[in-house]
PyMOL CGO cylinders between C-alpha atoms (Angstrom):
from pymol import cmd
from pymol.cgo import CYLINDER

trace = [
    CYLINDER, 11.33, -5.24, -0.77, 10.30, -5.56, -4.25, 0.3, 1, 1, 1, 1, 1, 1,
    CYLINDER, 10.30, -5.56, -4.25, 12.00, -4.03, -7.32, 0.3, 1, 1, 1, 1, 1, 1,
    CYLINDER, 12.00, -4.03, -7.32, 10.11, -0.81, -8.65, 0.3, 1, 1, 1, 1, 1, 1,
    CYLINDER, 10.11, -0.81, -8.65, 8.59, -0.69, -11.95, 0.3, 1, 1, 1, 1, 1, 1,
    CYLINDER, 8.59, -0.69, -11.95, 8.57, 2.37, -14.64, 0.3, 1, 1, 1, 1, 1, 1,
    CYLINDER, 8.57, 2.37, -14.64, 5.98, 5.23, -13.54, 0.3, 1, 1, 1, 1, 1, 1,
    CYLINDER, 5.98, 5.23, -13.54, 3.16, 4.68, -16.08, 0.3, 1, 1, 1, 1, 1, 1,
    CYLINDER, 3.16, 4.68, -16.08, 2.82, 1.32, -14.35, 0.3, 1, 1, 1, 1, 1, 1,
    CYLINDER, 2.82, 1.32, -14.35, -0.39, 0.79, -12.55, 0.3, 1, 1, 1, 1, 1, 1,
    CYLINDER, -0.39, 0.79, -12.55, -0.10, 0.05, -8.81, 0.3, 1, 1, 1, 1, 1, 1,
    CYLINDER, -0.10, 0.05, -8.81, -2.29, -2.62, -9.42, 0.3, 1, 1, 1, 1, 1, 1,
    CYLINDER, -2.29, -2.62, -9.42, -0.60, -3.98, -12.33, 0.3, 1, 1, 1, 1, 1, 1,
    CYLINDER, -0.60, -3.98, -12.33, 2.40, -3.95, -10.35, 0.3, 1, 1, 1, 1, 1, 1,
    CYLINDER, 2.40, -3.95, -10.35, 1.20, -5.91, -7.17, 0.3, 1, 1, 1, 1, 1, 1,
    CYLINDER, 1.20, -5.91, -7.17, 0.26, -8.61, -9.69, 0.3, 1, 1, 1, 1, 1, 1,
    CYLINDER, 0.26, -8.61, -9.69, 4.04, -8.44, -11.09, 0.3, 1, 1, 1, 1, 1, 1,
    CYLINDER, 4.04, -8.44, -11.09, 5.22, -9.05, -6.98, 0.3, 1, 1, 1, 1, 1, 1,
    CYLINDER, 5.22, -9.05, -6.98, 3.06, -9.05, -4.69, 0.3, 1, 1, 1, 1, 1, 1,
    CYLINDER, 3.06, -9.05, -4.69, -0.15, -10.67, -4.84, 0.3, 1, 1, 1, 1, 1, 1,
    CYLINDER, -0.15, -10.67, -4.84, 0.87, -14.24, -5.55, 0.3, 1, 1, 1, 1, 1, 1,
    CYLINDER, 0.87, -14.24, -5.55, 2.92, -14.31, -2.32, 0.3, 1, 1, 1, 1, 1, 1,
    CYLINDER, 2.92, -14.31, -2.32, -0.42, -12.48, -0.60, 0.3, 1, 1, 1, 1, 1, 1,
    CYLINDER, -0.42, -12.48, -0.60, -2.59, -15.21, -2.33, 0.3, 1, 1, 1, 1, 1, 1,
    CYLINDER, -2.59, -15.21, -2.33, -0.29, -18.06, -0.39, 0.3, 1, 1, 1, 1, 1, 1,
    CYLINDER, -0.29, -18.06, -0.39, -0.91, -15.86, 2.84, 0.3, 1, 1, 1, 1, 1, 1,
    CYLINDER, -0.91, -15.86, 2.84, -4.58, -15.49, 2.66, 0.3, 1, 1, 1, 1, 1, 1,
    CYLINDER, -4.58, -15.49, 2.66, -4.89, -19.34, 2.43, 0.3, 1, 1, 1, 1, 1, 1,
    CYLINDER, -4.89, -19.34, 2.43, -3.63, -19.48, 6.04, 0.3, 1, 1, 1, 1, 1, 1,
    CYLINDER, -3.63, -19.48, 6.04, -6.30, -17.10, 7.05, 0.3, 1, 1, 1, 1, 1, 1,
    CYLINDER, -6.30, -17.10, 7.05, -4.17, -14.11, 6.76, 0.3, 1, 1, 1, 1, 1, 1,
    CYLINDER, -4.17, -14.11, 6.76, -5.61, -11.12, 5.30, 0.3, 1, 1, 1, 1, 1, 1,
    CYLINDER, -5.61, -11.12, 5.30, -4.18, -7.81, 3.40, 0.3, 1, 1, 1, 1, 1, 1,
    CYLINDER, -4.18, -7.81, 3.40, -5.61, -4.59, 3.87, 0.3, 1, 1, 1, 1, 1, 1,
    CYLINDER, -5.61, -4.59, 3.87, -5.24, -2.02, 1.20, 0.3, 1, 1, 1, 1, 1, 1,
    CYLINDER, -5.24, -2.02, 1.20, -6.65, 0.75, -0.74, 0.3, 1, 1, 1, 1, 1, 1,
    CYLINDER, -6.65, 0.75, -0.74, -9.79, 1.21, -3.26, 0.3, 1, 1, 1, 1, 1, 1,
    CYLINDER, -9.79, 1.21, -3.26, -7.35, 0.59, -5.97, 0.3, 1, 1, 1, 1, 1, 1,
    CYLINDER, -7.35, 0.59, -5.97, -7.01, -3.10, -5.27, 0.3, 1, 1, 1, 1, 1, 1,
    CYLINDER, -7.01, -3.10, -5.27, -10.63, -3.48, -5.15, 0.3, 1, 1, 1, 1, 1, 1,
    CYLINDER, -10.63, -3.48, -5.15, -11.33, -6.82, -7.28, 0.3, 1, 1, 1, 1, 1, 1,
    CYLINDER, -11.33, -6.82, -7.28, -7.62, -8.31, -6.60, 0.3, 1, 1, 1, 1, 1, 1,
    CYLINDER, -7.62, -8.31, -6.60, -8.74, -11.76, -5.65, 0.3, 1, 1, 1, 1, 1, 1,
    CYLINDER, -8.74, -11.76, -5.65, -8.94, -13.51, -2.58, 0.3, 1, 1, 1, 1, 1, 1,
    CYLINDER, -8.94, -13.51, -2.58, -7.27, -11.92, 0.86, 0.3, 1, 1, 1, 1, 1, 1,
    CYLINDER, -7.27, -11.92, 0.86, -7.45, -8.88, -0.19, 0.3, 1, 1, 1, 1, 1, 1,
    CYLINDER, -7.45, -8.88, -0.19, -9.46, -6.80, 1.88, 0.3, 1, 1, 1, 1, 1, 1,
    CYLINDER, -9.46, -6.80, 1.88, -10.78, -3.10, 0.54, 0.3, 1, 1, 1, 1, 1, 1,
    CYLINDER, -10.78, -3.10, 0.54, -12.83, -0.54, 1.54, 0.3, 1, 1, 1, 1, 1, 1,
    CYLINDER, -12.83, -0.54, 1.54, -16.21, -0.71, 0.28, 0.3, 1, 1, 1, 1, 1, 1,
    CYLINDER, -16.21, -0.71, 0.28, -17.46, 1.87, -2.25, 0.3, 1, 1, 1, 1, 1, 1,
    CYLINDER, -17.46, 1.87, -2.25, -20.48, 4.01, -2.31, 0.3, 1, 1, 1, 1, 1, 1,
    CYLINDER, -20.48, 4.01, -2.31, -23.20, 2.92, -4.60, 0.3, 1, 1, 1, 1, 1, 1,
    CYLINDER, -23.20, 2.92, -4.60, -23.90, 4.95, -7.64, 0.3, 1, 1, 1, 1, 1, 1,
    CYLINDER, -23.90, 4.95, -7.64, -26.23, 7.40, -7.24, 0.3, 1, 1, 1, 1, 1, 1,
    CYLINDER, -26.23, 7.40, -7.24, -25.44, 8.94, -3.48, 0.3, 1, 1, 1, 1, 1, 1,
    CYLINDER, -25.44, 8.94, -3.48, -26.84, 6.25, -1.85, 0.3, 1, 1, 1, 1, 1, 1,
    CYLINDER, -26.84, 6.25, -1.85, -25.59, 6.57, 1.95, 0.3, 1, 1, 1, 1, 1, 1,
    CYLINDER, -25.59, 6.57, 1.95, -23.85, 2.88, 2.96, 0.3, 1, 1, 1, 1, 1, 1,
    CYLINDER, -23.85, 2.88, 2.96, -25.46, 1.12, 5.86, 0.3, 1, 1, 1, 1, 1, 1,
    CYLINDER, -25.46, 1.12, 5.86, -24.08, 1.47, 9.33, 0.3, 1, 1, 1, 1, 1, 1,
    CYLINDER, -24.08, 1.47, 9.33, -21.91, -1.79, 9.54, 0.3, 1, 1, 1, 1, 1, 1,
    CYLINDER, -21.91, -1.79, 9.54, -20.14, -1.06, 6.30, 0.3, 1, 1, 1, 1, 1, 1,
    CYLINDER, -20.14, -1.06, 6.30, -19.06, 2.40, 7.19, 0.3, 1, 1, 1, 1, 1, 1,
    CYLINDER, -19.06, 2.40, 7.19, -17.89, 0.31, 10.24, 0.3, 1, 1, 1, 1, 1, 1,
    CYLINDER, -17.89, 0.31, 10.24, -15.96, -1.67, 7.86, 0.3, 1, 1, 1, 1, 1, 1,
    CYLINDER, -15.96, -1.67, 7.86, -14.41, 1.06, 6.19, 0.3, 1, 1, 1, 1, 1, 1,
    CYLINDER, -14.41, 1.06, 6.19, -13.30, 2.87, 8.90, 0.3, 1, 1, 1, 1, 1, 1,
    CYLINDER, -13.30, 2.87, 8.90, -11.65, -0.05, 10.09, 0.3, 1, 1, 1, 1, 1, 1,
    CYLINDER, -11.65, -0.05, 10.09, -9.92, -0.65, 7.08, 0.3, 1, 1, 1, 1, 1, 1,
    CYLINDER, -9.92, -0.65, 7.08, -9.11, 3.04, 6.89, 0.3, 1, 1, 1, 1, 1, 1,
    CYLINDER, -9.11, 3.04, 6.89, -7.33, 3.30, 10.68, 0.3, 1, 1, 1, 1, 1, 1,
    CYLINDER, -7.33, 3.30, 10.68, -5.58, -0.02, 10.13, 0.3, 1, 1, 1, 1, 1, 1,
    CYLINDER, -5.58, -0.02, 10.13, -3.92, 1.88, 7.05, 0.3, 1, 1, 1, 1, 1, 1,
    CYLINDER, -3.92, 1.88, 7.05, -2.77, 4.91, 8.18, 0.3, 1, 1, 1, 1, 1, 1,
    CYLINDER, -2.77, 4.91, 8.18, -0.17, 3.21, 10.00, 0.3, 1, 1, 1, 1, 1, 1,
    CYLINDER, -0.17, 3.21, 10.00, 1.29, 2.19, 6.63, 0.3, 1, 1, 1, 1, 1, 1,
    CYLINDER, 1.29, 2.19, 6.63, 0.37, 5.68, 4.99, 0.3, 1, 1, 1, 1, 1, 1,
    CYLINDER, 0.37, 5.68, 4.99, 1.92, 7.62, 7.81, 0.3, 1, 1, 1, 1, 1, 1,
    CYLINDER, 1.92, 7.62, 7.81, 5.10, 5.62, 7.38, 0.3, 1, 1, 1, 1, 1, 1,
    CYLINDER, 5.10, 5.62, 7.38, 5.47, 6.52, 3.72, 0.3, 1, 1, 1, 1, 1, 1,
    CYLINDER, 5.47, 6.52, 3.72, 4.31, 10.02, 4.99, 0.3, 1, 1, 1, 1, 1, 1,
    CYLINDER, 4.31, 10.02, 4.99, 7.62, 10.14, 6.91, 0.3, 1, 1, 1, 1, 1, 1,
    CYLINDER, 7.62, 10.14, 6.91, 9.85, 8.67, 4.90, 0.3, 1, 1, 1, 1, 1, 1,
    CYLINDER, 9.85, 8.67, 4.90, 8.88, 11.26, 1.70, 0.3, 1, 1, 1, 1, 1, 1,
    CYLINDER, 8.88, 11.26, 1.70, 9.69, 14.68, 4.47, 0.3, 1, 1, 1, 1, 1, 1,
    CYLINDER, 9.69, 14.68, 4.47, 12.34, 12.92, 6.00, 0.3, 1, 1, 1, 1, 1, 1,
    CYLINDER, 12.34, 12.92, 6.00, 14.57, 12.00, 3.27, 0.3, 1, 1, 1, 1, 1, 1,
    CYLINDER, 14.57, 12.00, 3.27, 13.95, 14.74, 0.19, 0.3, 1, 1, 1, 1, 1, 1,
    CYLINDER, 13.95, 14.74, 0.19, 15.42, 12.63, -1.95, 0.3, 1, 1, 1, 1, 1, 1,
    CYLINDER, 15.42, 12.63, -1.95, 12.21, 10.55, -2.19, 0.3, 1, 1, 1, 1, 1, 1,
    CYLINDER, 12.21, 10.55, -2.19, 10.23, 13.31, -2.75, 0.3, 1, 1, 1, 1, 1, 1,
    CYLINDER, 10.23, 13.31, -2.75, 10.36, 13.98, -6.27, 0.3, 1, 1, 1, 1, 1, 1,
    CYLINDER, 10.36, 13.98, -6.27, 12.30, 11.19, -8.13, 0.3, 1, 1, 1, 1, 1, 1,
    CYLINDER, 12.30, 11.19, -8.13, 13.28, 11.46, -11.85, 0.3, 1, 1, 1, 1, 1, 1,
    CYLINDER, 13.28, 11.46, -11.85, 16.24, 8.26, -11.34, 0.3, 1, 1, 1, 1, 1, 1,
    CYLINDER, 16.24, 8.26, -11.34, 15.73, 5.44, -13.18, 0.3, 1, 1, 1, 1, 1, 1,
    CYLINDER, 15.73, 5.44, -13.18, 12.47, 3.62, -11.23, 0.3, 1, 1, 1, 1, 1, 1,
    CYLINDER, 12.47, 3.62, -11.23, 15.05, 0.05, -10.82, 0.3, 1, 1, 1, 1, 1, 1,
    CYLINDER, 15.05, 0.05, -10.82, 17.47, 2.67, -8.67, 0.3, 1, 1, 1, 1, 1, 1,
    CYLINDER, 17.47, 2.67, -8.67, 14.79, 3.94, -6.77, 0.3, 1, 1, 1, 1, 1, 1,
    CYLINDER, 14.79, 3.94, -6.77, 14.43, 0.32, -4.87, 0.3, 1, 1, 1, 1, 1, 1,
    CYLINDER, 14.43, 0.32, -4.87, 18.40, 0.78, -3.52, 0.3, 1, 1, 1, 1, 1, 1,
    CYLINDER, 18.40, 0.78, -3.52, 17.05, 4.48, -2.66, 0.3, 1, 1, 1, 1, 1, 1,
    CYLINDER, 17.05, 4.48, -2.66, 13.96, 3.63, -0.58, 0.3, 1, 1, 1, 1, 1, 1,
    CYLINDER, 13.96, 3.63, -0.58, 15.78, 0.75, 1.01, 0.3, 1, 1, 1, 1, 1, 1,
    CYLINDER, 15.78, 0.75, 1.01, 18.79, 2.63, 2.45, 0.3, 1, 1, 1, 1, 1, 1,
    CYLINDER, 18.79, 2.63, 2.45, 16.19, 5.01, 3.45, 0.3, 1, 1, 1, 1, 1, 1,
    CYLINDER, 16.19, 5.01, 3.45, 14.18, 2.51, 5.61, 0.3, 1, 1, 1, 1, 1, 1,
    CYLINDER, 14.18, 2.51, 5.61, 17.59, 1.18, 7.51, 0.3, 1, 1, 1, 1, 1, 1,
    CYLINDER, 17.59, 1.18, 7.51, 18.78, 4.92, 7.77, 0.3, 1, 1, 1, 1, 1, 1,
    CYLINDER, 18.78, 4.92, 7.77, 15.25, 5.52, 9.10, 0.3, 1, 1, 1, 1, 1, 1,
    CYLINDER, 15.25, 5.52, 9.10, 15.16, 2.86, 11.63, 0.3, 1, 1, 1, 1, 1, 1,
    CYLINDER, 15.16, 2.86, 11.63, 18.67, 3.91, 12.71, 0.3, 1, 1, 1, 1, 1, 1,
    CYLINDER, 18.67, 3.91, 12.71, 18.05, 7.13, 13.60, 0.3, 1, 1, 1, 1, 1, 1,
    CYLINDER, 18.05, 7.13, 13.60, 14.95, 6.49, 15.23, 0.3, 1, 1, 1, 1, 1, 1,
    CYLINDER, 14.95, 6.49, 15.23, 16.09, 3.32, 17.20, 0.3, 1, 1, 1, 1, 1, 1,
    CYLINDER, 16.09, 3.32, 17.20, 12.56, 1.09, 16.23, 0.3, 1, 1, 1, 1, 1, 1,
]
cmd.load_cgo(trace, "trace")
C-alpha cells in the first residue's frame, strides 16, 4: 500500500510520486494497468479508456469495444472501494491527517477480508 498524499494532490500527480515507476517495470514484461480517463497520457502500460472526439463525433464500433472492456475490468476495483467507503464509515468522510489515513484504509482491508473470509 502506498502512503497517502495531502488532498489538493492530483491523483495523477500522485501515481507518479508511487506508483507508476513500479507499473513502468511491469509493463516491460508485457503486463498492462488498466485505469481511469485521468491517467490518460501516463506513459507506457497504462491502458485508458478512449475519449470522444471533440465535437460529438460518435467513436467507431471497436473502440467502444475497447472501452467497455476497460470499463468492466474496473468495476471490480471500483466496487471494492465502493464497499470499503459503506462498510467502514470511518472512510467516508476523512478530515485526519492524509499520512494517517494509509494505517486507516489498511486495517480496513485486513478487517475487511476477515470478516468476509476472501
Amino acid at each position: 500500500m502506498f502512503p497517502v498524499e495531502p488532498g489538493c494532490t492530483h491523483d495523477l500527480t500522485a501515481a507518479c510520486i508511487h506508483a507508476l515507476p513500479l507499473l513502468y517495470v511491469a509493463a516491460g514484461h508485457g503486463v498492462p494497468t488498466l485505469a481511469d480517463k485521468a491517467y490518460t497520457g501516463a506513459g507506457a502500460g497504462i491502458r485508458v479508456p478512449v475519449r470522444r472526439p471533440a465535437g460529438g463525433q460518435v467513436l467507431d464500433r471497436s473502440t467502444r469495444g475497447w472501452n467497455s472492456y476497460v470499463n468492466a475490468e474496473r468495476a471490480f476495483v471500483e466496487h471494492g472501494i465502493a464497499h470499503l467507503k459503506t462498510r467502514w464509515r470511518a472512510l467516508r468522510h476523512v478530515s485526519l491527517c492524509p499520512w494517517r489515513i494509509s494505517a486507516i484504509v489498511a486495517a480496513a482491508l485486513v478487517l475487511s477480508r476477515l470478516e468476509n473470509r476472501y
